[in-house]
N, C-alpha and C positions, 0 to 999 in steps of 0.2 A: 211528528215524523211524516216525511212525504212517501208515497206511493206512488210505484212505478204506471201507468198506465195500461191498461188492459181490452179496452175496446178498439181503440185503431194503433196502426203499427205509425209511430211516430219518427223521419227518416232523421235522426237528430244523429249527428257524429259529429265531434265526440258526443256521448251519451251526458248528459246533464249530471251532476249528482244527487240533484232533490229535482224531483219531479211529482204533481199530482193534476190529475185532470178531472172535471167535472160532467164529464159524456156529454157535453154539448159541446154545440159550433156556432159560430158567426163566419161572415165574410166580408170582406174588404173589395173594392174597388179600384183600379186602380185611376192614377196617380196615387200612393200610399201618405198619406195626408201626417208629414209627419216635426215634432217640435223637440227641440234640444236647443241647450245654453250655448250661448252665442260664441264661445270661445272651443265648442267641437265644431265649427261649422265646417271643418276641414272633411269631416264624416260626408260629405256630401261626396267627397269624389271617390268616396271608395264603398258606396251605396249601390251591391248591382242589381235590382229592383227601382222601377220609376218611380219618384217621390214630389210631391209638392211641400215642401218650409211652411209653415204657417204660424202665424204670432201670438197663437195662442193653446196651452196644453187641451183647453176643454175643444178645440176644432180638430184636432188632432187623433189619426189612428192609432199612433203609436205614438209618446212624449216620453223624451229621455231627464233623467233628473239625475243627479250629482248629488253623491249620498257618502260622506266622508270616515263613515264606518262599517262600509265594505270593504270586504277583506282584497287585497291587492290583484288588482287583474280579477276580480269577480263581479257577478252581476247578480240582477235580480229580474223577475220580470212576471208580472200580472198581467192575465187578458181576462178580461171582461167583456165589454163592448169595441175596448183598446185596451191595446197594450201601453202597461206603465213599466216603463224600465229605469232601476236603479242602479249605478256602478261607482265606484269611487273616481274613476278618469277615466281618461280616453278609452284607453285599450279596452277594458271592461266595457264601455259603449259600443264599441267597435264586433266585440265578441258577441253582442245582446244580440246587433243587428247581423250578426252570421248564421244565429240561431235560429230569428225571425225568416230569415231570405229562404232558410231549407224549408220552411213550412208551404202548404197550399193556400194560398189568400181567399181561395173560393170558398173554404173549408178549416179554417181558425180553430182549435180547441182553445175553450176555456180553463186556464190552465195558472199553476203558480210553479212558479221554477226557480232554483237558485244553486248559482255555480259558482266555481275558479280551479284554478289549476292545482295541479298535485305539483309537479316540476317546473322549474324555472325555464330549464334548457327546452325547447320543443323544437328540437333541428332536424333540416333537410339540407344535405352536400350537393351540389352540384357541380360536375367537372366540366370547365368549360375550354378546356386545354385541351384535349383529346379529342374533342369537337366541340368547335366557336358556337355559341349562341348569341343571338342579338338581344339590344338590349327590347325590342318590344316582344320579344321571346323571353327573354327573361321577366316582364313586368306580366305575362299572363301566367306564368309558372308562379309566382309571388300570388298571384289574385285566386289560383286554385287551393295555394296549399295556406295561405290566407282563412280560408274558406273554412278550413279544417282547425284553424286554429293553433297551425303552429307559427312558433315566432323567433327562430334563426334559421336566415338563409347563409349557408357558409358555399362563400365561390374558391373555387382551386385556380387559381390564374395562372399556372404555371409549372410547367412539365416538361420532359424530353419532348417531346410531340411537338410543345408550343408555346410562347411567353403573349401571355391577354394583355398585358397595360401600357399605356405610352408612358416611358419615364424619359423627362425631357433631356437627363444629361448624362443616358445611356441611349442615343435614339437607336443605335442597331438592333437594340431587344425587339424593336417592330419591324424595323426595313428588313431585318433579317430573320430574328428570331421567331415571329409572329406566324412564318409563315412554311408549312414543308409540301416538297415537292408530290407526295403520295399517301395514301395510305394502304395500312394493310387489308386485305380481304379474308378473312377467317382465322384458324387459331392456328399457331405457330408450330403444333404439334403435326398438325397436318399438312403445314409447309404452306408458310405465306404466299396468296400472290396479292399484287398492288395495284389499285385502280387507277395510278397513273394520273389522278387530279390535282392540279396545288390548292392545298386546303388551308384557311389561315381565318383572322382579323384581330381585331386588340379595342380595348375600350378606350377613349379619353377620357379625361380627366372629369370634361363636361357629363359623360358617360357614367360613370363612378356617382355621381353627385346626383344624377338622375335616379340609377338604379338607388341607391341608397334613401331618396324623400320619396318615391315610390314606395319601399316596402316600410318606412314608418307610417307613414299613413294610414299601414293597414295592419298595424302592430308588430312587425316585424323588423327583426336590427338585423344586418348586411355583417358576417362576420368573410372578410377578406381575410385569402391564403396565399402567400410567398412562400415555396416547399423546395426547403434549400439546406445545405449543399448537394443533395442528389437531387435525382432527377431534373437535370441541369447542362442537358446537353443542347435545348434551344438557345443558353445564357450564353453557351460555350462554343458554338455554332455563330456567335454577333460576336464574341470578345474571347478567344481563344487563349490571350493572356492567362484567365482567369483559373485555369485548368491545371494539372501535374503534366502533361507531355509538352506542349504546344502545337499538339496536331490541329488541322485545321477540320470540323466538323459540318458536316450539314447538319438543320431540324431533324431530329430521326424520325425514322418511317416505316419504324416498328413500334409496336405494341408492348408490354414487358417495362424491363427497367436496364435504363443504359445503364455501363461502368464508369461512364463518363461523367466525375463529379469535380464542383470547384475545391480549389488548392488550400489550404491553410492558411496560406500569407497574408499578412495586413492589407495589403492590398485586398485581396478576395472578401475577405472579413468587413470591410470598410466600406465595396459594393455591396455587399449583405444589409447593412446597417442602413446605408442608402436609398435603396428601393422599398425596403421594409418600411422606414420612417415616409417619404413621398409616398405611398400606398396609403397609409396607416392617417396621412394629413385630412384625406375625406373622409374618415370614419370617425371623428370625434370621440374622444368615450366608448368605442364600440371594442368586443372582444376581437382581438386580432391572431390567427393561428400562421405558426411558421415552421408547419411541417415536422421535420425531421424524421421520417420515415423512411426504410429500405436504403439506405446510402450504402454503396458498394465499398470498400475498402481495397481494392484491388491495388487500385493508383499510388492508393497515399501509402501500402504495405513496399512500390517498388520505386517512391519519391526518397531522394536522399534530403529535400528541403524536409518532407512531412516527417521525416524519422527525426532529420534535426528539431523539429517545432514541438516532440511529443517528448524527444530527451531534454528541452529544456523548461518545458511542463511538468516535470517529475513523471508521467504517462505510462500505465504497467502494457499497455493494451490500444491496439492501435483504434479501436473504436473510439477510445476518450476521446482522439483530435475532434468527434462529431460537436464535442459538449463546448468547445469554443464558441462555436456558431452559438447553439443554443444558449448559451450563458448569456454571450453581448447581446442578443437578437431580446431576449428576456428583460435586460436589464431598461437597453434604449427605451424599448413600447414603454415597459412600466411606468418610467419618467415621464411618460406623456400622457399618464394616466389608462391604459389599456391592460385589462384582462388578456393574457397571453395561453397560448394552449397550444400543445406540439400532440403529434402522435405518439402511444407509448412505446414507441423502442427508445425514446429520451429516457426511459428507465434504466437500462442497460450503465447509466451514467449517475452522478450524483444530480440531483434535481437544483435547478433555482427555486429559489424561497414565491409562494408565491402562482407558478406555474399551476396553470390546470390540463391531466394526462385526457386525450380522447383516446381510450382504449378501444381497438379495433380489432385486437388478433385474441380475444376472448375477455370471457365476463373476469375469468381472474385479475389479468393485466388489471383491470380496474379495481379490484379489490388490493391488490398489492398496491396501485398508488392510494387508495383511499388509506390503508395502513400505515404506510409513507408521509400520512399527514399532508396530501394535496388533494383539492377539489376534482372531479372526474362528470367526465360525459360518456359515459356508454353507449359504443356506436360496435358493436361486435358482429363481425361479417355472416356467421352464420347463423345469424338472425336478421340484421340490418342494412345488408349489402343487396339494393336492390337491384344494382347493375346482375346479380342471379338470374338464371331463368324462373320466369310466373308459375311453370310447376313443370312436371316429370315427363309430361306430354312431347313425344319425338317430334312434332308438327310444331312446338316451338320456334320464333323467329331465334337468331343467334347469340346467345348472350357468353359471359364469363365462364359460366358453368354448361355442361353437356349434360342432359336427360341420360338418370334419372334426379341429378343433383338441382336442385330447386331450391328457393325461397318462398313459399306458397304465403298467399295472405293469412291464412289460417296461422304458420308458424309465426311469421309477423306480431300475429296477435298474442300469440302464447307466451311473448317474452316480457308482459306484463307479469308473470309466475316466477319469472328471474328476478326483475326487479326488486318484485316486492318479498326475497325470501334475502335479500343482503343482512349480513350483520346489520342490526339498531344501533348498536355503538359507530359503527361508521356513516349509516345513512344520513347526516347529517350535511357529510360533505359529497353528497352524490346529488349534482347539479339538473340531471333529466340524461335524456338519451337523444340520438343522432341518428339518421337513414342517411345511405349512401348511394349518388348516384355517380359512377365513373362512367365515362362515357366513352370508351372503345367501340362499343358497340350503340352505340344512341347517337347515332349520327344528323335525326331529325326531331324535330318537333313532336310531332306525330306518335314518332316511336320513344320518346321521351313520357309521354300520356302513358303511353300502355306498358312502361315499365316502372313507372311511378305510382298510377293507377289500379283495380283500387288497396293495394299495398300501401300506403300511406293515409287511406284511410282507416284502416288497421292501425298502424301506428300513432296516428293522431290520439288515438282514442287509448293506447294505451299510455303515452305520456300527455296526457290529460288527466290520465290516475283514473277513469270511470270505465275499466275493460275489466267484464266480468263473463257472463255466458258465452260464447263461440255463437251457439244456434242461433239465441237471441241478437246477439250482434250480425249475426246474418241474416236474421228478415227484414234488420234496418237498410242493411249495407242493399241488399236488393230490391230497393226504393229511393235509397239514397243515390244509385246508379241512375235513374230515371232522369235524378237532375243534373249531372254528367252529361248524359245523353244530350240534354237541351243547350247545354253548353260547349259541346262539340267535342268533347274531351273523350279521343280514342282509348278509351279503360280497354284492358284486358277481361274478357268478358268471364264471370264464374257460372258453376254447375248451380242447377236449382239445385 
């Protein structure tokens, strides 16, 4: 049995599972002199430490070897004079050198360590509809949370606010849709006012393609979001058809959730299927989420077509029309081979076979689908909603929640005590957990760090399965900042 180390504070997040160290050091020089089988050499581009290849393990700092009775996504790793690292594939190589990069090379422990994950799912949301990021914004946000070792980045492409993707044979979704004339400036309670900017952009295809070999490189899969029938006033603002009134709308340029959602009809339903499937064509294999969240029923309760569509449904209840969407939206990905996942108000309906719930509006919701007999991602806002403010403090920049309401890293942390108190009869199908970044108020880069930051480092570590003391985890965490610091990354700074 290994032993945690006791003589220096090792900044290792997530925290390894077996760990022992031997009170000595070495040090490396750099270029880090390093050998691995010719078939990871792709590790090279996702190495942020200068390295030289070398053709032989005994010239080698560090030599990676391929070991096909590690357990999945797990490594190993010996240092001596160099480090020997074993992992069954890639990702596990990839992880070994995440673990290496946080250490000090002037200052090495002698050490043997050996990891893998507890959960499958290791997810971070980013809305990029409420405000556009680019894609070399996107590809340094993958290289941090990379870093951490999580590995689904789930993008929102599409919102009242904004539609991200060029789809060739809807192009208004971009000429029009991609783009609204203002946004709002604070919260709606205290009466908007608007900065008066057109704020916009949209990804190509070429875009999509990059983002996505970007984050497998660095063991992460791209789970794209089409969040439809509501939130659907950007869709509906390019194609007005598509709607219950035939008003004609602008992008909104509010914050919130329009009522303005697409119609029932074959028609609508058939756009759905369309952009989902063209989205869904770059992501190969990969899990694909289609929303279904918050949809108003306003429309469809004063549509004489939607009342007709729900009496010829057999329909008790005018939410069911939502489950069309969801039904076909479910059916088409599956046929294409995709893991499908909505938000849990899809509960509110009979489930497709198959579907996995992201439970957001509490740990129950996900307990109720895990009993329902479907797989679950636990992303529950008052733990996991890091669009929250960093804590209680009135000097706060402006986020979803007003001081003294917070998401503090600390709570972050605590919701590994959730996790792991789930019924055992259903854990089985409890896939990991999900952090959420809405961006209403994350309007930059910058300010993207600091509400990411180091909140996600808390969370890495708890769906890593290795989050145990608070204290202890914070004399890592305030050393693990240092290398933040060096990286440029505006953390929110914590209390010694």
């Amino acid at each position: 049995m290994f032993r945690r180390p006791s003589m220096k504070i090792l900044p290792l997040i997530p925290a390894p599972k077996q760990l022992v160290t031997e009170g000595q050091f070495i040090s490396w020089s750099l270029p880090i002199k390093i050998y691995f089988p010719p078939a990871w050499r792709q590790l090279l581009a996702s190495i942020d430490f200068p390295v030289l290849v070398v053709n032989s393990e005994k010239e080698a700092d560090i030599a990676l070897f391929e070991d096909a009775s590690m357990a999945t996504d797990g490594y190993q790793i010996t240092i001596d004079q160099r480090a020997e690292v074993r992992s069954a594939g890639y990702v596990g190589a990839f992880y070994a050198l995440t673990t290496l990069a946080q250490l000090n090379f002037d200052s090495v422990p002698r050490l043997k360590l050996e990891d893998y994950p507890t959960y499958s799912w290791r997810g971070v949301h980013l809305d990029v509809s409420r405000h556009f990021f680019t894609v070399t914004e996107i590809k340094r946000f993958i290289e941090l949370i990379a870093g951490h070792k999580l590995n689904r980045l789930h993008l929102h492409l599409n919102d009242d606010q904004g539609w991200r993707v060029e789809i060739p044979d809807w192009p208004l979704l971009t000429t029009i849709g991609a783009w609204r004339n203002s946004s709002p400036i604070g919260h709606a309670d205290d009466g908007y006012s608007c900065d008066g900017v057109r704020h916009g952009g949209f990804y190509t295809a070429n875009d999509l393609i990059e983002i996505r070999n970007y984050a497998a490189g660095r063991g992460i899969v791209v789970v794209p979001e089409i969040d439809l029938p509501g939130h659907a006033q950007a869709v509906l603002a390019a194609y007005p058809k598509l709607g219950n009134t035939g008003e004609k709308f602008e992008v909104w340029t509010d914050w919130g959730i329009s009522d303005h959602v697409l119609n029932v009809s074959d028609d609508a339903l058939k756009f759905a299927e369309e952009v989902v499937l063209y989205v869904a064509q770059f992501f190969p294999e990969s899990p694909f989420h289609i929303g279904g969240d918050e949809c108003p029923i306003i429309e469809w309760q004063e549509s004489p077509e939607a009342l007709n569509v729900m009496r010829e449904h057999g329909f008790n209840n005018i939410h069911s029309l939502q489950s069309l969407y969801t039904s076909r939206l479910t059916r088409v990905l599956q046929e294409q081979g995709h893991q499908v996942l909505a938000w849990d108000e899809v509960l509110d309906n009979e489930l497709p076979a198959g579907l996995t719930v992201m439970a957001w509006r509490g740990v129950e919701k996900g307990i109720e689908a895990l009993s329902r007999g479907h797989d679950v991602v636990m992303a529950p806002m008052e733990y996991l909603y890091l669009d929250w403010a960093n804590s209680s403090s009135e000097s706060e920049p402006i986020a979803q929640t007003r001081p003294p309401a917070a998401t503090t890293w600390e709570r972050v942390y605590s919701f590994s005590a959730l996790l792991n108190s789930l019924p055992v009869d259903l854990s089985h199908r409890l896939l990991g957990a999900q952090a959420q970044l809405w961006s209403e108020y994350i309007p930059t880069e910058s300010h993207l760090d600091y509400m990411a930051f180091p909140r996600l480092c808390a969370f890495s570590e708890v769906v890593w399965g290795s989050a145990g003391n608070v204290e202890s985890f914070k004399l890592r965490l305030q050393e693990h900042l240092k290398l933040h610091e060096r990286q440029n990354v505006n953390f929110c700074r914590i209390e010694d």
